[in-house]
C-alpha angles and dihedrals in degrees: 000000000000131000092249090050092045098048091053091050094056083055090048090057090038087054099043084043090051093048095044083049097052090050092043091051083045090057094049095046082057100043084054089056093046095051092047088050088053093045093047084052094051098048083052092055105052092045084056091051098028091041110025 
């Protein structure tokens, strides 16, 4: 391979691990918000049975 191929091909992989990053970082960000709703839910639903 030549230095010029192999060059483009490192970019190639940059630019494939950045993309898979960037979802990955997506899916976390979702799965937070998805906790919080569920704990909000939850502490809703002990002061309704605790409290109420």
């Amino acid at each position: 391979m030549h230095p010029e191929e192999e060059v483009q091909w490192l970019r190639l992989r940059i630019l494939a691990l950045e993309a898979k990053a960037s979802e990955a970082e997506r899916q976390i960000r979702n799965l937070g918000w998805g906790m919080l709703f569920l704990l909000a839910v939850a502490c809703a639903d002990f002061i309704r049975i605790f409290v109420g």
